[in-house]
C-alpha positions in Angstrom: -11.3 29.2 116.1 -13.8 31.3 118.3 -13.3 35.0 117.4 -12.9 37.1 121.0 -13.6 40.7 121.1 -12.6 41.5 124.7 -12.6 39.6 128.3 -14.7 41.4 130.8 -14.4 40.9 134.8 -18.4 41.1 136.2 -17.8 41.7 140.0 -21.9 41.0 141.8 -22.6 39.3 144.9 -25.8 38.4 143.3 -25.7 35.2 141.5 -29.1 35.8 139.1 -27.2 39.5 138.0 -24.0 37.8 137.5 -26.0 35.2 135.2 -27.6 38.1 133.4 -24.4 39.8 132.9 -22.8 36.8 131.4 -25.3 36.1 129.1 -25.7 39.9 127.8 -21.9 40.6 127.7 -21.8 37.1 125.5 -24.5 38.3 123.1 -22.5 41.5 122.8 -19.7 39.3 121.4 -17.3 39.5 124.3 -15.6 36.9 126.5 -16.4 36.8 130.9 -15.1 36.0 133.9 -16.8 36.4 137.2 -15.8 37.0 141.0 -18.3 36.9 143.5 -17.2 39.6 145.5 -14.7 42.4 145.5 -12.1 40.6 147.2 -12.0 38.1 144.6 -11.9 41.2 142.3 -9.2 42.1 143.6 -6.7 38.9 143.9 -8.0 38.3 140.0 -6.7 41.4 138.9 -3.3 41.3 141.2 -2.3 38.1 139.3 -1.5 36.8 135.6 -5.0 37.1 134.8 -5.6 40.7 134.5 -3.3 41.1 131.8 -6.0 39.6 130.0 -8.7 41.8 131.0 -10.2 44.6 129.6 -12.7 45.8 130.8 -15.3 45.5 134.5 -18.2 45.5 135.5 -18.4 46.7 139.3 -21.5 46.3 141.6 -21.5 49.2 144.3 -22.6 47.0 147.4 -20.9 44.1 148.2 -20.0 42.3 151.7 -16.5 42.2 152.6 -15.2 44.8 150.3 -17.2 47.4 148.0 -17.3 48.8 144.9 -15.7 51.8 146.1 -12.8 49.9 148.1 -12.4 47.8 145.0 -12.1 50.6 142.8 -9.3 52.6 145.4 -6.9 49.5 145.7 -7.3 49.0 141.9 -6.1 52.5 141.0 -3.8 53.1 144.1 -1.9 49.6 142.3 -1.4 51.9 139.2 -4.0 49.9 137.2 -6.1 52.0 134.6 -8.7 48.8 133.4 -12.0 50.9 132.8 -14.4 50.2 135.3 -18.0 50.3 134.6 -20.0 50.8 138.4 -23.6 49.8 138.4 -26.3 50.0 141.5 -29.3 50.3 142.7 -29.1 53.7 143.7 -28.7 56.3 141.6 -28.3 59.5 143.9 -26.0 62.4 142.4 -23.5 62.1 145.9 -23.1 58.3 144.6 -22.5 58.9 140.9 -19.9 61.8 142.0 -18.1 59.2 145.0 -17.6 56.2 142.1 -16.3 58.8 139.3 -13.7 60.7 141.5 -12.3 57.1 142.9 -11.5 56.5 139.2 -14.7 54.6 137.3 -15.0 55.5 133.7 -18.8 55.0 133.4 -22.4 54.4 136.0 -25.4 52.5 135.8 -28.3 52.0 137.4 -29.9 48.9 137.8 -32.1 47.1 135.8 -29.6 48.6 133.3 -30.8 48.4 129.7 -28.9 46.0 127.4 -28.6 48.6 124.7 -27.1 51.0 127.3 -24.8 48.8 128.5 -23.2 47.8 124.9 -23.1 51.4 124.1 -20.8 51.8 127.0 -18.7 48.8 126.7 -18.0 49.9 123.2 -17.1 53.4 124.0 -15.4 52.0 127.1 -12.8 49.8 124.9 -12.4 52.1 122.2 -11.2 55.0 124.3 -9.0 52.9 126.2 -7.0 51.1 123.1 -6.8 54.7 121.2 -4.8 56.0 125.1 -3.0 52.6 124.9 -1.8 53.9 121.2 -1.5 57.6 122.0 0.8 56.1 124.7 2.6 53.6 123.0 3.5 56.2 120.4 4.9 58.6 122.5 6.8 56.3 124.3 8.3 54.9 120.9 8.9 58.7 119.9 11.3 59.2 123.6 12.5 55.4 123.9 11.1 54.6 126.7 8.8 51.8 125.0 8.9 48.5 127.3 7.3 45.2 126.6 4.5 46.0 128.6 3.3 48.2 125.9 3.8 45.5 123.5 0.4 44.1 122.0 0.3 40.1 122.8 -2.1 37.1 124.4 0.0 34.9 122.6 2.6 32.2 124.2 4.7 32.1 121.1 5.2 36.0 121.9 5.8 35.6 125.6 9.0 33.5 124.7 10.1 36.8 122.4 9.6 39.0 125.0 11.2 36.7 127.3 14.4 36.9 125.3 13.8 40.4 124.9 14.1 41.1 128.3 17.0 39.4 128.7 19.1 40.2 125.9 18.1 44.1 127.2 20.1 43.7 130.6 23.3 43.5 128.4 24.7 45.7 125.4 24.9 42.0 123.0 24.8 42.7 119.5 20.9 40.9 118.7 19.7 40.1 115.4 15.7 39.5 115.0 14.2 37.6 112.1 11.3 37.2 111.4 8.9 37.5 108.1 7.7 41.6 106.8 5.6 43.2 108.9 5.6 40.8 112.1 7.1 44.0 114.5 10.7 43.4 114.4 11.3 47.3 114.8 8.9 47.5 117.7 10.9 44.8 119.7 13.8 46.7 118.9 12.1 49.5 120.4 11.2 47.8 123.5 14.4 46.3 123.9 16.0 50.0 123.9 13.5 51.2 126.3 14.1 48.6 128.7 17.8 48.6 128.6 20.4 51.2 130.3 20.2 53.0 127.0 16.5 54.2 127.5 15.6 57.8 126.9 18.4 57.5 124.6 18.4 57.9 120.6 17.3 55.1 118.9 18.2 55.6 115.2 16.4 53.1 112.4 17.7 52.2 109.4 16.1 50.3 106.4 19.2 48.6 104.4 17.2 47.4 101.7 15.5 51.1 101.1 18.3 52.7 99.9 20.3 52.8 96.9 23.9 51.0 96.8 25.5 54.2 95.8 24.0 56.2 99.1 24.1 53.5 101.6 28.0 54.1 102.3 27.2 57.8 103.1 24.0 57.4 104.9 25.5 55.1 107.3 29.1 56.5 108.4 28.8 60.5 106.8 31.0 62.4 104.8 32.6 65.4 104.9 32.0 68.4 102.9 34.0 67.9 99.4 34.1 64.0 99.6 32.7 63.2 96.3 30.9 65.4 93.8 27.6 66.7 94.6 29.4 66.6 99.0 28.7 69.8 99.3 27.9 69.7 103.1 29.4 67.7 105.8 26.9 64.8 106.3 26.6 63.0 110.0 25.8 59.2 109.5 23.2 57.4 111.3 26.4 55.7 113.0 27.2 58.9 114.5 23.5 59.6 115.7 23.1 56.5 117.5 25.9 57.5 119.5 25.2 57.4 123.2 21.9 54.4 122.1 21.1 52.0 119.8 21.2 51.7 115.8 18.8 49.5 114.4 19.8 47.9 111.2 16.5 46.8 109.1 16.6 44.3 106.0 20.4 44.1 107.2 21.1 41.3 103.9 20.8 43.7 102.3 23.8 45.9 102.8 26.7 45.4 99.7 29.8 43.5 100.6 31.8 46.9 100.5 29.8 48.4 103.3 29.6 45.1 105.1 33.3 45.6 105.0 32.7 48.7 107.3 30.3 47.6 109.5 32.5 44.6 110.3 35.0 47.0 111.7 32.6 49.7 113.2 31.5 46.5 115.5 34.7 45.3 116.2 37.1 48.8 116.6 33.7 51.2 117.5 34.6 53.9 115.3 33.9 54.7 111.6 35.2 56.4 108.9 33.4 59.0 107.5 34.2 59.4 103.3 36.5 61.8 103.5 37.4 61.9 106.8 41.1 62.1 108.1 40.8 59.6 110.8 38.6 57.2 112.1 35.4 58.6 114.8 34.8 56.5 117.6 31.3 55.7 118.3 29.4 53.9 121.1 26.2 52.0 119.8 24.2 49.0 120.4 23.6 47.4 117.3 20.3 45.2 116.8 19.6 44.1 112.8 16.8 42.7 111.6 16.3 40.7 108.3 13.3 38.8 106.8 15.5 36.5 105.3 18.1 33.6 106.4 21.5 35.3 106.6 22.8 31.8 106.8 21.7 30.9 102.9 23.0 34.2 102.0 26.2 33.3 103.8 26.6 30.1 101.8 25.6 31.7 98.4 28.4 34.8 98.9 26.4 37.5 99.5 26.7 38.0 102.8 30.4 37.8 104.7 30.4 35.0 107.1 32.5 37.3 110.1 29.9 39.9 109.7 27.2 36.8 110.2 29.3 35.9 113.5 29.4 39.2 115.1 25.7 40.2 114.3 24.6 36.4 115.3 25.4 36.7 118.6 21.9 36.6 120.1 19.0 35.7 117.5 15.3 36.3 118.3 13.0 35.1 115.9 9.3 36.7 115.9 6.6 33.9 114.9 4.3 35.3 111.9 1.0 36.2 113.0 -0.8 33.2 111.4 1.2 31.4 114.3 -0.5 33.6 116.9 -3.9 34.2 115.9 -5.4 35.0 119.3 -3.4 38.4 118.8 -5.7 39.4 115.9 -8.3 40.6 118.2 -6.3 43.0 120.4 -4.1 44.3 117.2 -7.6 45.1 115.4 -9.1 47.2 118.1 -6.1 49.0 118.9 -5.9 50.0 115.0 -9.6 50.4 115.0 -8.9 53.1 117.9 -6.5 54.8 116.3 -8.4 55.3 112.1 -11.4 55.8 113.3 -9.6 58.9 115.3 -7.7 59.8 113.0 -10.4 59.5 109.9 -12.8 61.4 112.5 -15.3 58.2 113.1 -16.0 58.2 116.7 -19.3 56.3 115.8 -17.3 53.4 114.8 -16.5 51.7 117.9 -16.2 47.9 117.7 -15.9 44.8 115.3 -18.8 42.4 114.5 -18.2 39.2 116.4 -18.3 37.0 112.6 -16.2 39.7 111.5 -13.6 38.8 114.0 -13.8 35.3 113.2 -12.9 35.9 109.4 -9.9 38.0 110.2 -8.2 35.2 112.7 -9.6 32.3 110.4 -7.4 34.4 107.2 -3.8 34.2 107.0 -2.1 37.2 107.0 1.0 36.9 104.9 2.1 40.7 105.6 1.3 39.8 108.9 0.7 43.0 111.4 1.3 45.5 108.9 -0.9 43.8 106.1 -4.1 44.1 109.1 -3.1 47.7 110.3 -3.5 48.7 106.8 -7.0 46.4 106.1 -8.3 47.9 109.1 -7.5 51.5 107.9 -9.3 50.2 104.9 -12.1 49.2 106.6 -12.5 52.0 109.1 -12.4 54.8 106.0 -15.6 52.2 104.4 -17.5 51.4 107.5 -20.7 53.6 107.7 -22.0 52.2 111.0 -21.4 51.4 114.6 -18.9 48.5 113.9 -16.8 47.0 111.3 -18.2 44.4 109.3 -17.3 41.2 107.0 -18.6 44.3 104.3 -15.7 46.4 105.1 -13.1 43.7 104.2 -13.6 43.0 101.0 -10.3 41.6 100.3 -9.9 39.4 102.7 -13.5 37.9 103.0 -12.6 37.0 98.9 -9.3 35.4 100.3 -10.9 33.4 102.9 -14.1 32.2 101.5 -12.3 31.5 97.8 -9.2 31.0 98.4 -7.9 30.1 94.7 -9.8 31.7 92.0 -9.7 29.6 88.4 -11.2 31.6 85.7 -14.0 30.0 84.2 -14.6 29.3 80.8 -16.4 32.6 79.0 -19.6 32.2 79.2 -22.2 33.3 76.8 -23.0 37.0 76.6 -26.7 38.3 76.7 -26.9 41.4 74.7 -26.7 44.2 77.0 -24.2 42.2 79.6 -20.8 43.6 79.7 -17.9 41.0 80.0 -16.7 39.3 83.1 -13.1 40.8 84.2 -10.5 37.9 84.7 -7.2 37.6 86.8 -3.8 38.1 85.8 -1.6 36.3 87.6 -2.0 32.9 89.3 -1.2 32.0 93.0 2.3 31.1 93.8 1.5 27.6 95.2 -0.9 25.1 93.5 -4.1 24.9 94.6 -7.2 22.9 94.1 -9.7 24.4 91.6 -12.5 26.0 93.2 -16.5 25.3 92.0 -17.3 27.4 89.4 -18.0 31.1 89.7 -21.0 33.1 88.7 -20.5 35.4 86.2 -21.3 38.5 87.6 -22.5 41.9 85.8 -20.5 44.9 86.2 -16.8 45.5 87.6 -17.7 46.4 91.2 -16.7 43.3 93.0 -12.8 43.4 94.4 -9.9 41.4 92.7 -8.7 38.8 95.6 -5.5 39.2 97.6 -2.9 38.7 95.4 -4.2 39.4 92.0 -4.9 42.0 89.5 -7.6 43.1 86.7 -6.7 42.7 83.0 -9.7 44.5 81.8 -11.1 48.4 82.9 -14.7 49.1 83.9 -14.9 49.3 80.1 -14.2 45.6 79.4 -11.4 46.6 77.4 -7.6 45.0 78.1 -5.9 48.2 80.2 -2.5 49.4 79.3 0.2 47.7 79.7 2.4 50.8 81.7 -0.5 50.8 84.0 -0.5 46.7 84.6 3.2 47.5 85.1 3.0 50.6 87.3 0.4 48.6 89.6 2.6 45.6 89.9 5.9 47.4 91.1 3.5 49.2 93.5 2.4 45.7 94.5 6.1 44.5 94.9 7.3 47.2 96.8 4.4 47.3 99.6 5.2 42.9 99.5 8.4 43.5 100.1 8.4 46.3 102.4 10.5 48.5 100.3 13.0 46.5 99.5 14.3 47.5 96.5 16.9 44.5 95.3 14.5 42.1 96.5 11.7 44.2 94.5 14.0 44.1 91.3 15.1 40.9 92.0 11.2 39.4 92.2 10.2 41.7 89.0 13.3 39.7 86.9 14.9 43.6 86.5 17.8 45.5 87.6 18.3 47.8 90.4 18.7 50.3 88.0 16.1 49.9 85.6 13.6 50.1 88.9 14.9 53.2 89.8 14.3 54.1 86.3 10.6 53.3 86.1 10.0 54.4 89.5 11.1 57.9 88.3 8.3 57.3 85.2 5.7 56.8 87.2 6.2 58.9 89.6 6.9 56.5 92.6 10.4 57.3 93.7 9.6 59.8 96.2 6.6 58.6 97.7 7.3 54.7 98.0 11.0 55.2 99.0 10.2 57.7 101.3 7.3 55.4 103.2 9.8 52.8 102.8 12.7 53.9 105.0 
């Protein structure tokens, strides 16, 4: 699959710049699309096409329509694609007419290849971190639509499509879809473009709390309820009142509670523990589950009327394997936002092999398993753009994707021994050629598995084998804890327990709901 950075619009009337543009903007890594003039311009980014866009190059003098025409219809249509202006005439009254009718950046021509990367780079990076600072905010007031959503995929185009529609009414929706493919942010887009915008919308992660809190969190208590009540407590029920409550990992919830939330949907009203009489409460309810509620449904552990009234409109989101050509956009967008926050403004860009690995790997924490390798990445990256270098991990996943230890080989004197994996992949796969043995314990464990020996070639502790792995399970499983216990062959309770040893409980919970 060809790796693409970026698409850029080249606007010349000169066919030999056009041609050098093309083949520069290539060599930079990036996609093109030309227009002859800025008329063309103009009807390319008016249609579907400019959604794909990111970036253009302008040429000041042009028949028909200029740069500076092109640039004043593209910004009096609301559109914000940075605009790079290039000419032949540098004069001061020029630079100042192009910047104030909105361009981001000016060249003069025979602009310098070196120049002209610099400022595509800086161009893109600035405008995925405003994309983020914008999508954020929006998230934050619930006004996020699904033009803020991050796609060039067609398998996502039918989501949003959905999306849309199931926004214009207040149906109860449910989303499936693996961990970490965005479920929330649809939910968030589907708020923001319904009636209920600007309205609360309250999230809830069933599977992140514990059974004997979930009751409570959800419909409140009042002050004396149950020892340890001593304040009246205001459910999530109750703060979705007037918007929309968002029910994550909703399999999740015990059949007692279910119980509950059958009636909340039915009667809209609750009863708070405690409480006298029922509250009525106006919601819209979306859930969200990375499982099939229809197994659970058939095994008993989830009530089949509940299944009915939250079925009502399903949306699933494909994994991001199955839409590869978003990888690109998603990276930069993260790239934006680490290398702001980590304070890297030098890193501006990802090599074009570099790409090519990340859509070729297979993601199974989908979006959030590449937000967080790109954070990785930004925090090791040391130069201008991110490299096959900086993902460890996932170049070892790609290029060896089983790893069969080898028999030990013979030790010289002074060579330490080779560290060796402890668990083996989940599927069979065919054994791999034989692997050096290398010195030293610098080189990464794959995806998926851990290290049975320390840098001292002696077999680690078993409390810290164990304290990684329930790490490991909980960021798998997105914090949910009875699937966590349930993968680790433990009870709920005993989880708790050890995540209290080692000192987890607050932080992982925490990052969990």
């Amino acid at each position: 699959m060809q790796a693409t950075s970026g698409k850029i619009l080249i606007v010349d009337d000169d066919p030999i710049q056009r041609r050098l543009l093309e083949e520069a903007v290539k060599k930079f890594g990036y996609r093109s699309k030309t227009a002859e003039n800025g008329v063309e311009a103009v009807q390319i980014m008016s249609g579907p096409e400019s959604s794909e866009i990111d970036l253009i190059i302008l040429d000041m003098v042009m028949p028909e329509l200029d740069g500076l025409g092109v640039l004043e219809r593209l910004r009096g249509d609301k559109n914000a694609t940075p605009v790079i202006v290039q000419t032949a005439h540098g004069g001061i009254d020029t630079v100042v007419s192009v910047m104030n009718a909105g361009a981001q950046d000016f060249v003069v021509k025979p602009v310098a290849p070196e120049r002209l990367n610099v400022s595509i780079r800086n161009l893109l990076k600035t405008s995925a971190l405003e994309d983020e600072i914008t999508r954020f905010r929006k998230q934050a007031s619930g006004t996020l639509t699904f033009a803020d959503i991050i796609t060039h995929s067609a398998a996502m185009e039918r989501v949003i499509s959905l999306g849309k529609r199931a926004a214009a009414s207040n149906i109860p929706i449910l989303i499936e879809g693996e961990s970490g493919v965005g479920k929330e942010m649809i939910a968030s887009a589907i708020q923001g473009s319904s009636d209920r915008r600007s309205k609360p919308l309250i999230a809830v992660n069933c599977g992140a709390i514990a059974e004997n809190l979930v009751e409570s969190i959800l419909f409140g208590h009042e002050k004396g309820a149950f020892t340890g009540a001593v304040d009246k407590h205001v459910g999530k029920f109750q703060e979705a009142h007037g918007g929309t409550l968002f029910l994550d990992e909703v399999g999740e919830l015990p059949q007692d509670v279910q119980v509950k939330l059958l009636r909340a949907i039915q009667e809209n009203e609750i009863d708070p523990i405690g409480a006298r009489r029922p509250v009525k409460v106006d919601f819209r309810l979306i859930s969200a589950t990375n499982r099939r509620l229809i197994d659970q449904v058939k095994e008993g552990v989830f009530r089949e009327d509940l299944y009915y009234r939250l079925n009502v409109f399903p949306i699933w989101i494909p994994p991001l394997r199955d839409r590869r050509e978003d990888v690109p956009a998603l990276t930069r967008h993260f790239l934006a936002r680490f290398a702001a926050e980590e304070g890297k403004p030098h890193v501006a860009g990802v090599a074009t092999d570099t790409l090519a690995m990340l859509q070729d790997y297979h993601w199974p924490g989908n979006i959030r398993q590449l937000e967080n390798a790109v954070f990785r990445a930004v925090v090791l990256c040391d130069g201008a753009q991110l490299t096959v270098n900086d993902f460890p991990q996932i170049a070892a996943a790609v290029e060896q994707p089983a790893v069969a230890v080898p028999a030990a080989p013979a030790l010289q004197p002074d060579t330490p021994p080779e560290t060796s994996a402890l668990a083996a992949p989940s599927e069979p796969q065919p054994a791999p050629s034989p692997v050096a043995p290398q010195s030293g314990f610098e080189l990464a464990a794959p995806f998926g598995f851990m290290r049975n020996l320390d840098r001292e070639g002696h077999v680690r502790k078993l409390a810290d084998i164990e304290e990684e792995l329930i790490r490991a399970a909980i960021n798998h499983y997105s914090g949910r804890m009875t699937e966590v216990a349930k993968r680790l062959g433990i009870g709920r309770s005993t989880l708790y327990r050890k995540l209290k040893e080692y000192g987890l409980d607050d932080n992982d919970k925490n990052a969990a709901a």
